[in-house]
C-alpha positions as CSV (number, residue, x, y, z in Angstrom):
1,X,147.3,66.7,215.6
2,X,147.9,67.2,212.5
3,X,145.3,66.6,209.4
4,X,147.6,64.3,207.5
5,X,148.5,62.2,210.8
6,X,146.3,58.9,210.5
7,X,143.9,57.9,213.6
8,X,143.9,54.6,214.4
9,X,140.2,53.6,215.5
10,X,140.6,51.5,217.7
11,X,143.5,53.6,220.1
12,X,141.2,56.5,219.0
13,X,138.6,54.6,221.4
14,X,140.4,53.8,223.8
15,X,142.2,56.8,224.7
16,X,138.5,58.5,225.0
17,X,136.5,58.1,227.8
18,X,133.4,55.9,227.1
19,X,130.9,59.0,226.6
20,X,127.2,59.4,226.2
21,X,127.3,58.2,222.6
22,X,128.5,54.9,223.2
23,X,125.9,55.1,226.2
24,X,123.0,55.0,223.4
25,X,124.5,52.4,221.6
26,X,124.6,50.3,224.9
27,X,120.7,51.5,225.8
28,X,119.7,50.2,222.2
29,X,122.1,46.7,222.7
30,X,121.1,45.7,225.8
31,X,117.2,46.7,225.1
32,X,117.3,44.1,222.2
33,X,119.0,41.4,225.0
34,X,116.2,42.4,227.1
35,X,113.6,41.8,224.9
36,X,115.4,38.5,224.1
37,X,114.6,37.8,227.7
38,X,111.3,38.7,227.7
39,X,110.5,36.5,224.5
40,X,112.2,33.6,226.2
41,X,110.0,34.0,229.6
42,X,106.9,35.4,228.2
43,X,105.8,32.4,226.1
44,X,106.0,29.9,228.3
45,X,103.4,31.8,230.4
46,X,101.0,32.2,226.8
47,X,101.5,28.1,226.6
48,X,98.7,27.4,229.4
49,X,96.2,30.0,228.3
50,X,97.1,28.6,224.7
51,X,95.8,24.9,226.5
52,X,92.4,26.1,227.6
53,X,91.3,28.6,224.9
54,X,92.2,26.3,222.1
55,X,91.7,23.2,223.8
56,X,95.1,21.5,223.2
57,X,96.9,18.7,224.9
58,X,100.5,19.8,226.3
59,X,102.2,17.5,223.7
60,X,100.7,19.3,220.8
61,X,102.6,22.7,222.2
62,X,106.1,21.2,221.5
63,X,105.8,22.4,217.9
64,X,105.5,26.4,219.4
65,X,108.0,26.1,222.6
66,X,111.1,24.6,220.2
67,X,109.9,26.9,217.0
68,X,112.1,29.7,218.5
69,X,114.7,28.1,219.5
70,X,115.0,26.2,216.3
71,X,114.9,30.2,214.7
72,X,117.4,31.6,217.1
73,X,119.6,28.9,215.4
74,X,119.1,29.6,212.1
75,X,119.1,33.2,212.6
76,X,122.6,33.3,214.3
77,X,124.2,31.0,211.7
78,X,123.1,33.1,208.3
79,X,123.2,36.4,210.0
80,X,126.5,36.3,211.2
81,X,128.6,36.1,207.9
82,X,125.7,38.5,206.3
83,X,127.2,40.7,209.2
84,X,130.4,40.6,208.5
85,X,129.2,41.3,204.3
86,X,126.9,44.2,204.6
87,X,127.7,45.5,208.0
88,X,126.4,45.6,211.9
89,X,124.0,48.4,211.5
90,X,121.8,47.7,208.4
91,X,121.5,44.1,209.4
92,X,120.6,44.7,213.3
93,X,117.8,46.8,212.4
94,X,116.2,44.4,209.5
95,X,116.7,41.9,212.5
96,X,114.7,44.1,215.2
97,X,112.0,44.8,212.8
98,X,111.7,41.2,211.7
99,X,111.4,39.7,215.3
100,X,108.7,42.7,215.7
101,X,106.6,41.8,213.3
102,X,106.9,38.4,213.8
103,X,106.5,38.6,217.2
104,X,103.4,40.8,216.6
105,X,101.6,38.9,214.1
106,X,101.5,36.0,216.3
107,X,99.0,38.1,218.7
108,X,97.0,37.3,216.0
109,X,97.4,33.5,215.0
110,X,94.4,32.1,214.9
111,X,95.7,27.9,214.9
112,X,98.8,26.1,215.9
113,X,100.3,26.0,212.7
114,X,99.8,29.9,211.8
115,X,101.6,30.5,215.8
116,X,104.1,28.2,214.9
117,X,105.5,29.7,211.8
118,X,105.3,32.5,213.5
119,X,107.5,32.1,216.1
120,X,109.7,30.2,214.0
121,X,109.9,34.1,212.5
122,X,110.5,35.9,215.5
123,X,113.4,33.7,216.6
124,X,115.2,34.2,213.4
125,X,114.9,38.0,214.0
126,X,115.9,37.6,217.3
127,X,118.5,35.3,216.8
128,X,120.1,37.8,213.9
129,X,119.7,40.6,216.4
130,X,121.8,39.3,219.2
131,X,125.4,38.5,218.3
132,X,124.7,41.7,215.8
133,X,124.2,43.4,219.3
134,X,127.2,42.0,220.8
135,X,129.5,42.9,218.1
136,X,128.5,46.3,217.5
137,X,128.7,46.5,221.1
138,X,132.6,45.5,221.9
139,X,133.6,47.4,218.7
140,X,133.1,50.4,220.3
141,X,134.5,49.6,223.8
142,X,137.9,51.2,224.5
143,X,139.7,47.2,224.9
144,X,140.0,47.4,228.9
145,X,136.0,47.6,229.6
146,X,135.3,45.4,226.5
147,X,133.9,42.4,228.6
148,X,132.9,44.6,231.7
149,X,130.8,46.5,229.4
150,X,129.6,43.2,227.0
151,X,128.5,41.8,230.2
152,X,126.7,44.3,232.1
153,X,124.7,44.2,228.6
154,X,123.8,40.8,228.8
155,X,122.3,41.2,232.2
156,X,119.5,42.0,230.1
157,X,118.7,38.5,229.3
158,X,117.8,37.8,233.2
159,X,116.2,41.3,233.3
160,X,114.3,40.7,230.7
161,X,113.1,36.8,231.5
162,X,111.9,38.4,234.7
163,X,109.9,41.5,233.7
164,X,107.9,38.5,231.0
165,X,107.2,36.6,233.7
166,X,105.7,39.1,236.0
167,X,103.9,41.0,233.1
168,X,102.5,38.0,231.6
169,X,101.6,37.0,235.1
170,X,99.3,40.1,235.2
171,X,98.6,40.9,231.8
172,X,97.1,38.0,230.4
173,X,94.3,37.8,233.4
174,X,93.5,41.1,232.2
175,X,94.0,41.8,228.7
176,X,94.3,37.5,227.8
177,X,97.5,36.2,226.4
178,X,97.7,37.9,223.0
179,X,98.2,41.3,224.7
180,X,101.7,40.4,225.6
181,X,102.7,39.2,222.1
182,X,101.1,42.5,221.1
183,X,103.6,44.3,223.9
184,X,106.3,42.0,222.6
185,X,105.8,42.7,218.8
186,X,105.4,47.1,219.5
187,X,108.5,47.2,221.3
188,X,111.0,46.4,219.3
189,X,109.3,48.1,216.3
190,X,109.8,51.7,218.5
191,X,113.4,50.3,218.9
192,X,113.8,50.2,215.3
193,X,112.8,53.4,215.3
194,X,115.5,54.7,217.7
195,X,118.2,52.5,216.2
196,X,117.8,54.2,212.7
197,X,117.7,57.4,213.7
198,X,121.0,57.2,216.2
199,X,122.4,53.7,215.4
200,X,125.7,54.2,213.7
201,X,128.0,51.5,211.4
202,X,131.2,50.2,213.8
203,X,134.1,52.5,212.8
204,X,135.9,49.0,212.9
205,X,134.1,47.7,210.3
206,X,133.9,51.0,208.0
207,X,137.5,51.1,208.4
208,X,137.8,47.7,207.1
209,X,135.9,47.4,204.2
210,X,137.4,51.1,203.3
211,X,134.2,52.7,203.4
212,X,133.9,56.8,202.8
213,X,136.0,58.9,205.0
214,X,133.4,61.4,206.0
215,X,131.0,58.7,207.4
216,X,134.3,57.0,209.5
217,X,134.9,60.8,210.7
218,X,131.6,61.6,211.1
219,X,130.7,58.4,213.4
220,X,134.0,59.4,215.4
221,X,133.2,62.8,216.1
222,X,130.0,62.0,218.4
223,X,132.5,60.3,220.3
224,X,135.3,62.8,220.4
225,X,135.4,66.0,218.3
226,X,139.4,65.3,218.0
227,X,138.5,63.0,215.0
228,X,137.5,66.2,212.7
229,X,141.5,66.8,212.5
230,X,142.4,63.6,210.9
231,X,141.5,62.8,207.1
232,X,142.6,59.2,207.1
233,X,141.7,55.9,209.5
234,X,143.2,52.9,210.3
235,X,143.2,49.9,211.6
236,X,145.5,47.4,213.0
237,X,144.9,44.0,213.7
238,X,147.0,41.0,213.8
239,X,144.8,39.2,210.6
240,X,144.2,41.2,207.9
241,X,140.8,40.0,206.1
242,X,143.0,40.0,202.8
243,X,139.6,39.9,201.1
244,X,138.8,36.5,202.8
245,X,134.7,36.3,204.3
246,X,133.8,36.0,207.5
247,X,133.6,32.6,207.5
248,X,136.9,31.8,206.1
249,X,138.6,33.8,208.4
250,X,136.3,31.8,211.6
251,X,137.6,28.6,209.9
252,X,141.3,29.3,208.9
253,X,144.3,27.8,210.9
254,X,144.9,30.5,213.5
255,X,141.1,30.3,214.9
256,X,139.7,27.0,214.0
257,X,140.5,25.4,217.5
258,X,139.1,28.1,219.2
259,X,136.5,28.8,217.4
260,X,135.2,25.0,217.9
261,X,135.8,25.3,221.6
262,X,133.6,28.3,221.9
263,X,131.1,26.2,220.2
264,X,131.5,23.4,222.5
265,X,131.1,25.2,225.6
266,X,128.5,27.5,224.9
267,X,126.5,24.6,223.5
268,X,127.7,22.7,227.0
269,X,126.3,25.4,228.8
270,X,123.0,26.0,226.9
271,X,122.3,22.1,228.1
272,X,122.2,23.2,231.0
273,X,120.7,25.9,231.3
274,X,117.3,24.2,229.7
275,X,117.6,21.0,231.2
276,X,117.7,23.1,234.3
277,X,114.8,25.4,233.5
278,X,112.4,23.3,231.8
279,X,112.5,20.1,234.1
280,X,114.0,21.7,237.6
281,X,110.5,22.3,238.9
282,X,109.2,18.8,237.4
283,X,112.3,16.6,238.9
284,X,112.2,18.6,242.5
285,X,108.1,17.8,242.6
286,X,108.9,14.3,241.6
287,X,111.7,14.4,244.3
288,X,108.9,15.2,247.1
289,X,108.8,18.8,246.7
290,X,105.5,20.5,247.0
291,X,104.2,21.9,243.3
292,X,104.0,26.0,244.9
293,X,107.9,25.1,246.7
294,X,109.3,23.2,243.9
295,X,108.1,25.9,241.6
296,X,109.7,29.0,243.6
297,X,112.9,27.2,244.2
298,X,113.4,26.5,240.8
299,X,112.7,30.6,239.8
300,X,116.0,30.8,242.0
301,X,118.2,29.4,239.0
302,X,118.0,32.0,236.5
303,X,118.4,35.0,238.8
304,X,122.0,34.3,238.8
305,X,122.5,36.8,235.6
306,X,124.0,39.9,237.2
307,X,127.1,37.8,238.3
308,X,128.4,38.4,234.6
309,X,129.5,42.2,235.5
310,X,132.1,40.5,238.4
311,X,133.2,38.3,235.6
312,X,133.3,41.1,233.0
313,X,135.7,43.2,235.3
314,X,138.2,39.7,236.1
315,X,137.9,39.2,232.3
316,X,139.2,42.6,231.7
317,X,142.2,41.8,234.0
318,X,142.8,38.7,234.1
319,X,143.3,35.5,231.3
320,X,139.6,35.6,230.1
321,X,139.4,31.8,229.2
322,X,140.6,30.4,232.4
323,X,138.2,33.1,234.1
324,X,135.5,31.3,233.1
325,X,136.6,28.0,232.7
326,X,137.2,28.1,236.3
327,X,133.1,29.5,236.5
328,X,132.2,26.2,234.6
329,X,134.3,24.2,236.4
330,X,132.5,25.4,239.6
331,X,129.2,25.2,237.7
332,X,129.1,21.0,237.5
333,X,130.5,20.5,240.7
334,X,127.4,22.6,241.9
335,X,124.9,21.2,239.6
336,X,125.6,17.6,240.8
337,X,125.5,18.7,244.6
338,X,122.1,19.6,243.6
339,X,121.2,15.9,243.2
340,X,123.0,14.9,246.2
341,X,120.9,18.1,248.4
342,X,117.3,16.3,247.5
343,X,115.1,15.9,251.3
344,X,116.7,19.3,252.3
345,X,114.9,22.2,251.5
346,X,117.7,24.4,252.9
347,X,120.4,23.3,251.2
348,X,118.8,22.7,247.8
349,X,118.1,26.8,247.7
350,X,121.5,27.7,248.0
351,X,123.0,25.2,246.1
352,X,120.1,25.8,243.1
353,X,120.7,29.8,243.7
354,X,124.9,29.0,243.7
355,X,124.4,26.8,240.4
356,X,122.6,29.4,238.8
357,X,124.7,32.1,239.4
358,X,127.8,30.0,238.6
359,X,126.4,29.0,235.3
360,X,124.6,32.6,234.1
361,X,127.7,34.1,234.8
362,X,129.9,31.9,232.9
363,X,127.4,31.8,230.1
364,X,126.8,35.3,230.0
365,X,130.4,35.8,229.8
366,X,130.7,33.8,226.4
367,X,129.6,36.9,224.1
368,X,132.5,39.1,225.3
369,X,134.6,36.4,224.9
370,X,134.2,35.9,221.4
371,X,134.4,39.4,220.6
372,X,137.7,39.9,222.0
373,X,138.9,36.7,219.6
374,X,138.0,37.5,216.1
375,X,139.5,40.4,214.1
376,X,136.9,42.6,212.4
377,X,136.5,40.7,209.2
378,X,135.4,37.8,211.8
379,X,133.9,38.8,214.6
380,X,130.0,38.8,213.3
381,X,130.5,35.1,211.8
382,X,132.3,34.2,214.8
383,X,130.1,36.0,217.6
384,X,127.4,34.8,215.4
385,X,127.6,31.0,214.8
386,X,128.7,30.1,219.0
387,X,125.3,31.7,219.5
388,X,123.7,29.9,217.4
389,X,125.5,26.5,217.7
390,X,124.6,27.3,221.4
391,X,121.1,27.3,220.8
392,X,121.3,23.7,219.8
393,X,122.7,22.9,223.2
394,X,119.2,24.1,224.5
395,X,117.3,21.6,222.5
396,X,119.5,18.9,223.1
397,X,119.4,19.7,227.1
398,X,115.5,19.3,227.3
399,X,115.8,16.0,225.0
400,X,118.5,14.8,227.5
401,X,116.3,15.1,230.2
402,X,113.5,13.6,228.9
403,X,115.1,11.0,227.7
404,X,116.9,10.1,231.3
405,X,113.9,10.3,233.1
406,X,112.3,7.8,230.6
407,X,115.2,6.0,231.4
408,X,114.1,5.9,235.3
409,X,117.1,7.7,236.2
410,X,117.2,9.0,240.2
411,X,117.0,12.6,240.7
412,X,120.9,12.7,241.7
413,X,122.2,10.5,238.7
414,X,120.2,12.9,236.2
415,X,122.0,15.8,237.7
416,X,125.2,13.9,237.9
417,X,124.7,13.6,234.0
418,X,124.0,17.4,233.6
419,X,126.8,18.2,235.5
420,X,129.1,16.4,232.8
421,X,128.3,19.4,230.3
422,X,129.6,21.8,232.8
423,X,133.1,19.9,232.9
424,X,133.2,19.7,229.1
425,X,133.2,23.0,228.9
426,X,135.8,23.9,231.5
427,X,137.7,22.0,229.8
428,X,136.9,22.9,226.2
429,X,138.3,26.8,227.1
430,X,141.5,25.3,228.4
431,X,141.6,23.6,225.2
432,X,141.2,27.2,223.6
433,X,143.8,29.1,225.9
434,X,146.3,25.9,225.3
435,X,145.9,26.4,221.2
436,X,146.2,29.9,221.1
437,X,147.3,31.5,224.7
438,X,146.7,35.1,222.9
439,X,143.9,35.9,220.7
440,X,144.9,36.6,217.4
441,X,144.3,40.1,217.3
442,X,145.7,40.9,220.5
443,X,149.2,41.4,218.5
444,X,150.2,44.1,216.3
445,X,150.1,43.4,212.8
446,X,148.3,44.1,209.4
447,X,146.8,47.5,208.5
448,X,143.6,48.5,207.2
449,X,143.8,51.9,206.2
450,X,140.7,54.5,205.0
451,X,141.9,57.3,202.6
């Protein structure tokens, strides 16, 4: 080749095999996923020993269980266009040590309030961290493993929920319940340490905002040494930034619909995932279940994770929106057969375990989809703000349960009214695939070039 001949980055990718480089920026990715997981799990195990050692009511722990949540939010919808500003790298790592220290310092709360703020903290790292994860992620994926790859990341998430569940489970007997905050805080804070030392800026995004040649080249090297013969970069996508933010190019005419149906059925799906997780074992024991069964057979719900890496592959060759519309789709007509399987114990296992891997797998899927939407100038607002418009889906799902059972609803009709989310957002990414049948950037168009 010679050294005046451009590289495009992104055929540059994909005509390289995805090597041990990108290997390390998937270890670090799905290690921050992971730890998402564990967060998520881990507390809710901390909120009983919380009860007894500080001699609190369970209503007065509302505050700490939706103080994350309410972060994650916040930290998806500022950190996304901050992203897309200052770049992937710089912001993931402020993220991961923010969540660590957060997540640290609340080992060592010493009221309500003080653990409240604090993990009000840690979900805005957190929340910051994730999409930033994602999008650093697919941009450097060769485009045929893009969602395979995006995917098999996110089976962190159930990985992670897991492994805080079963370490809490024998930590905190031992060491009490600030030991796993501690393990939860010094974590992510060796991550950091990783990340800056081997983390590098997306190529996409250097190539974008026209950032110095040497560090594009330098970056492209450790993934082939072929890029030391080229001495310009560019990139070609069908919408050029033009100079426009993130957030204008999320909101302009070619991505607005889709862009609001990946909000819509993310958020659908977050409702149920947390109307599922937080009131599945109170509705089965209410339903007749013993407390020790009703408990075990609801731990079968989120174990549906891994299904995401089968989606990730169909994504890859198949039209990723009706992919997992169809997996939402199938999602509420299994969450309302779990109403209808109450009085069987066999039948509500496999149709709790189906439901859950329907529904993790179509959720987990989400991520890569947005990634493969937005152009570069995009994709961290865009990746960034379904995430966090998500998380409000997860509030509202617990609020919608309560708020049916107050309403004396039966165990089948408050399933039947979960199940509508599922539907919505079947339909909401046949909505998407109707408005724009291509992503944007899946067309040839304007160049951003690197001299």
């Amino acid at each position: 080749m010679s050294r005046n001949q451009p590289i495009n980055v992104q055929t540059f990718i994909n005509e390289h095999p995805f090597g041990r480089f990108q290997w390390l920026v998937f270890f670090v990715c799905f290690v921050i996923v992971l730890l998402d997981g564990f967060d998520t799990a881990s507390i809710g195990f901390v909120a009983p020993a919380l009860l007894t050692e500080w001699h609190l009511g369970k209503p007065d722990l509302a505050p700490v269980l939706s103080a994350a949540l309410f972060g994650l939010a916040c930290g998806s919808l500022t950190a996304g266009p901050l992203s897309d500003r200052l770049g992937r790298r710089s912001l993931l790592l402020w993220a991961v040590l923010l969540f660590g220290m957060a997540c640290l310092g609340s080992a060592f709360a010493q009221t309500l309030e003080q653990l409240t703020v604090l993990r009000f903290v840690t979900g805005l790292g957190l929340g910051a961290a994730m999409p930033n994860a994602v999008t650093l992620m697919g941009e450097f994926c060769p485009d045929r493993r893009r969602a395979t790859i995006i995917n098999l990341m996110f089976c962190g998430f159930p990985l992670g929920a897991a492994a805080g569940g079963f370490l809490a489970a024998w930590m905190i007997p031992h060491f009490g319940w600030r030991s796993v905050l501690i393990f939860g805080g010094v974590t992510p804070l060796l991550l950091a340490i990783l990340a800056a030392a081997q983390m590098p800026e997306s190529v996409r995004f250097m190539v974008a905002r026209a950032m110095p040649n040497e560090r594009i080249q330098a970056t492209l090297a450790r993934i082939s040494p072929a890029a030391l013969s080229a001495e310009r970069f560019t990139l070609t996508e069908a919408a050029s930034s033009n100079g426009r933010s993130g957030v204008n190019v999320v909101l302009s005419k070619p991505y607005l619909v889709g862009s609001v149906m990946l909000w819509l059925a993310y958020f659908m799906g977050l409702v149920i995932f947390y109307a599922s997780i937080n009131w599945m074992p109170i509705l089965l024991k209410d339903a007749g279940l013993p407390l020790k069964s009703a408990t075990l057979v609801s731990a079968l719900f989120p174990l549906g994770g891994v299904g995401a890496v089968l989606s990730g592959v169909l994504m890859d060759r198949f039209n990723a929106n009706r992919v997992i519309a169809v997996c939402y789709g199938l999602t509420a007509v299994s969450v309302y057969a779990i109403g209808q399987a109450a009085g069987n114990i066999g039948a509500l296992v496999a149709v709790i375990f189906l439901a859950g891997l329907l529904m993790n797998t179509a959720q987990s899927s989400m991520p890569a989809l947005a990634a493969a939407f937005y152009p570069t100038a995009g994709r961290g607002t865009g990746v960034a703000w379904m995430l966090g418009v998500g998380r409000f889906g997860g509030i509202a799902g617990s609020f919608l349960v309560a708020e049916l059972a107050r309403r004396h609803f039966s165990f089948a009709d408050i399933f039947a009214t979960v199940a509508v989310a599922g539907a919505v957002a079947s339909v909401g990414l046949l909505v998407k695939q109707l408005a724009a049948p291509q992503a944007p950037t899946s067309s040839v168009g304007a160049e951003s070039v690197s001299h």
